[in-house]
VMD Tcl script that draws the C-alpha trace (Angstrom):
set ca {
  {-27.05 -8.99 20.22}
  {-26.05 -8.69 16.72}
  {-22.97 -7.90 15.18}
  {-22.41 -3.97 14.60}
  {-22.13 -2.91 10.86}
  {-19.91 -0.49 9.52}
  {-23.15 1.57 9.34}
  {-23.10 1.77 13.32}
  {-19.62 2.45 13.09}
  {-20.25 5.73 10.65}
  {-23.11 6.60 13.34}
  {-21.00 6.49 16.46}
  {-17.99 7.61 15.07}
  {-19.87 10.76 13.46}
  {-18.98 10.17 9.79}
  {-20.27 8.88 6.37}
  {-20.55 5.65 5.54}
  {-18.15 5.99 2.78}
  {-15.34 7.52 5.52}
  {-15.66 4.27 7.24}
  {-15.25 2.37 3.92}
  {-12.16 3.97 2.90}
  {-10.03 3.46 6.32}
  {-11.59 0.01 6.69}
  {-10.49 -0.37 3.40}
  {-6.83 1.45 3.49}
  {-7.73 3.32 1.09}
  {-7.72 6.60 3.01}
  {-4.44 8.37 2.66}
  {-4.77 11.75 0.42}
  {-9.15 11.59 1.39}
  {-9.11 11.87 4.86}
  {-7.41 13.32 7.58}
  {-5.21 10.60 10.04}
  {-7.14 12.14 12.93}
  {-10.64 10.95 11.38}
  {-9.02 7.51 10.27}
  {-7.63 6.94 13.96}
  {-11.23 7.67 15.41}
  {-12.81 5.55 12.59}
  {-10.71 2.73 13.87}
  {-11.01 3.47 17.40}
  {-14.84 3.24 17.17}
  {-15.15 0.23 14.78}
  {-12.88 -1.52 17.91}
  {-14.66 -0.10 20.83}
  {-17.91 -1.53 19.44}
  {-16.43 -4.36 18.60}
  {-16.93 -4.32 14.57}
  {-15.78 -7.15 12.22}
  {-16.01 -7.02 8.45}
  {-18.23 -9.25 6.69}
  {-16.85 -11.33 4.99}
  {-19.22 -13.26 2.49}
  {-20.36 -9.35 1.70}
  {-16.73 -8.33 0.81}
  {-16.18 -11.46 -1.23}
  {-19.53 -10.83 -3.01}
  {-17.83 -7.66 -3.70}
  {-14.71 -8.45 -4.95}
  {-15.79 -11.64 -6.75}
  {-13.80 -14.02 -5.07}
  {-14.51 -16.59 -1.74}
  {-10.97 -16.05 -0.67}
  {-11.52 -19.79 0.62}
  {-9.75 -22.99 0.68}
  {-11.13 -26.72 0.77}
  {-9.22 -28.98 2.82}
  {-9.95 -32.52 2.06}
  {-9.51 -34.96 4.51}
  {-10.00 -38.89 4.98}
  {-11.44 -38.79 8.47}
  {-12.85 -36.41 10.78}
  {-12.23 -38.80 13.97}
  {-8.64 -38.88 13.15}
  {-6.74 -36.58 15.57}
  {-4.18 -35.78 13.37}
  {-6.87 -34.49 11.07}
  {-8.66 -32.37 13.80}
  {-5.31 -30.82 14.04}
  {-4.58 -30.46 10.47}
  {-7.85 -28.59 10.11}
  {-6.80 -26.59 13.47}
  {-3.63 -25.22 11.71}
  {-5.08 -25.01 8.05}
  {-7.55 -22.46 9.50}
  {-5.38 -20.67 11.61}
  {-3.19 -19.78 9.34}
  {-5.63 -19.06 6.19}
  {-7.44 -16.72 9.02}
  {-4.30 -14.51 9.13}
  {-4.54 -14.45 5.13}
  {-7.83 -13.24 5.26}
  {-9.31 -16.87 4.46}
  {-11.63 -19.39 5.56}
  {-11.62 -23.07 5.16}
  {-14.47 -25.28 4.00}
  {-13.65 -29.25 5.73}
  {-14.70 -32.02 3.20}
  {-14.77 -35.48 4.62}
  {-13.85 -37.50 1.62}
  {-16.71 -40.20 1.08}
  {-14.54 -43.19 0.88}
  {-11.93 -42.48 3.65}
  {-9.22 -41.58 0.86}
  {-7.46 -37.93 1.02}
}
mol new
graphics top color blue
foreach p $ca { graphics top sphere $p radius 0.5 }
foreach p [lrange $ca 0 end-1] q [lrange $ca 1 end] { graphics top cylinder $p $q radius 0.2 }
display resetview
């Protein structure tokens, strides 16, 4: 099953593309009504919508990603380093890219 778009959300919410946009977005206060931006949410939860996010950051020019280097991947404390690096850059809106460094050193 693939992942729905915000397309599908438009289409089963019964709205443009753009309306979906702008309350993804925030950016509808003052352009649509709070009744259309609850059901826009509603929908794009019910199916189970995420945003893309290589698309946005093609968008908005920036990766909105960290590299964590580390000196072993085998290393427990590393595994967990890399456990809370990504947690927390996930509530920031980031990812993480995990680079081994090639001669152990970090």
């Amino acid at each position: 099953m693939t992942r729905p778009t915000s397309r599908d959300v438009a289409t089963a919410a019964g709205v443009s593309q753009a309306t979906v946009s702008l309350v993804l977005g925030g950016k509808w206060p003052g352009r649509v009504s709070e009744r259309t931006a609850t059901h826009v949410r509603e929908t794009a939860t019910r199916l189970g919508y995420r945003p893309n996010l290589a698309a946005r950051n093609l968008r908005l020019g920036s990766t909105r990603t960290a590299l964590l280097v580390v000196p072993a991947l085998t290393n427990e404390f590393f595994a967990r380093v890399y456990t809370g690096a990504a947690r927390v850059a996930a509530e920031h809106g980031f990812g993480v890219v995990l680079y081994p460094s090639p001669d152990g050193t970090g």
